[in-house]
Each structure stands twice: as C-alpha cells, then as structure tokens.
C-alpha positions in Angstrom: 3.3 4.5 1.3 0.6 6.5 1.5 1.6 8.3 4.8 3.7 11.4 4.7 1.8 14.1 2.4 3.7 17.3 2.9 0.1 19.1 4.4 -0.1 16.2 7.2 1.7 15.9 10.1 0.5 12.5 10.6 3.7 10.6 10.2 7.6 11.2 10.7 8.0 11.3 7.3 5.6 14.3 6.3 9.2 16.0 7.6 11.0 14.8 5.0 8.5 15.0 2.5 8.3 18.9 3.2 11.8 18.9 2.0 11.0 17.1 -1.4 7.9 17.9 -2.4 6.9 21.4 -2.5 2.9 19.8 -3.0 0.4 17.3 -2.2 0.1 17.2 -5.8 3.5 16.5 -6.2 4.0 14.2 -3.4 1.1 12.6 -4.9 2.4 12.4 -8.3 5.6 10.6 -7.3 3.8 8.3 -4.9 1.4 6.8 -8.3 4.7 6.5 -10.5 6.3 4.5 -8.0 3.7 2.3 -7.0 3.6 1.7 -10.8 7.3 1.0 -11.1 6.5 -1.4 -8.2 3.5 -3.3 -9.8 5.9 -3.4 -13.2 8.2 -5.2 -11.0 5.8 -7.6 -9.4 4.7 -8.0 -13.1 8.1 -9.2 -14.4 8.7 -11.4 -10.8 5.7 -13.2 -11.2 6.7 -14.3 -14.9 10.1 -15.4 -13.7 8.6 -17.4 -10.7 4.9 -18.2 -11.0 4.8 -20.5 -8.0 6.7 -18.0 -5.8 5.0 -14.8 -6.1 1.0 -16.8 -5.9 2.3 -18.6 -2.8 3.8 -15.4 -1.2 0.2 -13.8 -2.5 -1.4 -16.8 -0.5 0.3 -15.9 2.7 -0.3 -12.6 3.0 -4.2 -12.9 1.3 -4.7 -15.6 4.4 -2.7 -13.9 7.3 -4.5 -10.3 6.4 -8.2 -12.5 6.3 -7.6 -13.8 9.4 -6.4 -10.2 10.8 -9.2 -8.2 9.4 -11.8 -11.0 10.6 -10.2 -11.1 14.5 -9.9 -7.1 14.9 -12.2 -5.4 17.3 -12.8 -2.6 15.3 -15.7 -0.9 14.0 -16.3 -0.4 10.2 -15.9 3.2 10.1 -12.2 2.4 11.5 -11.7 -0.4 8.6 -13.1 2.1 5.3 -10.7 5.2 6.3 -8.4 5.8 3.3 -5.4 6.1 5.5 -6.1 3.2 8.1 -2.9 -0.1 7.7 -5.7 -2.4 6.7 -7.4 -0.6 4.0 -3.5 -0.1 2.7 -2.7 -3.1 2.9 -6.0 -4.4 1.1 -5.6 -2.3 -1.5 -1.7 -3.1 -1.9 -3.4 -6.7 -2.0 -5.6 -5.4 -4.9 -3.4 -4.4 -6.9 -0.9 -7.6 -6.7 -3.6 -9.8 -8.0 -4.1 -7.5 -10.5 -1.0 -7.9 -11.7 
C-alpha cells in the first residue's frame, strides 16, 4: 500500500494516484487513515474469532521467517522503506499490535 505516491513513478498506480491526490502529503494522508480503518477492522475480527485471526497471524509470521531467512539478499536491500519485505514486516507489526 505504500507504492504509488503521486511524485514516484515507481508503480502503475502512481498514474492513478496523480489523478486523486494532488500531493504526497495527501496521498499520504489517505494512505494512514486507511491503514487505520484496516487495523480497526483486524481489531473487531480478532474479538469475534480469537483462534482465527492468531492462527492466520501464525501462518504468515512463519512463512515470512522462513522467506526473509532463505533470501539472498544483502541488508541494505532488506531495511529500504519501500522494499515487499520491510512492508510486509511492518504490516506484520502492526497486526500483533492489534
């Protein structure tokens, strides 16, 4: 979710960001509030379904372990603020927060 800033061209969607967002700031701004709206969700899912959601969490703590630990990349690759795995560790992050 974090791809697609309307100053980028590093994605097909900083196109149609270009046509909703008139700033970075902006595009920014909408990203947070949704990615709250999202952890609110995850919130009110994990109260409905305890054992669901922390097995899901298990999955996909374990399969993204086991991905980080078998890539051949360097750490400079790992710590960029845009790579998929720092993403998805941070997505991770913030679901256990919850």
């Amino acid at each position: 979710m974090k791809h697609g800033y309307p100053s980028k061209n590093d994605s097909e969607s900083c196109q149609y960001s270009l046509l909703d967002f008139d700033s970075d700031e902006e595009y920014s701004h909408f990203f947070y509030k949704v990615r709250s709206e999202t952890l609110e969700t995850i919130k009110a899912a994990s109260l409905l379904a305890p054992d669901i959601m922390y097995t899901h969490v298990e999955e996909w703590l374990t399969s993204h372990v086991k991905k980080t630990t078998s890539t051949g990349t360097s750490d400079k690759q790992l710590c960029n603020l845009f790579s998929p795995s720092y993403l998805e560790w941070d997505a991770l992050s913030q679901v256990f927060y919850c």
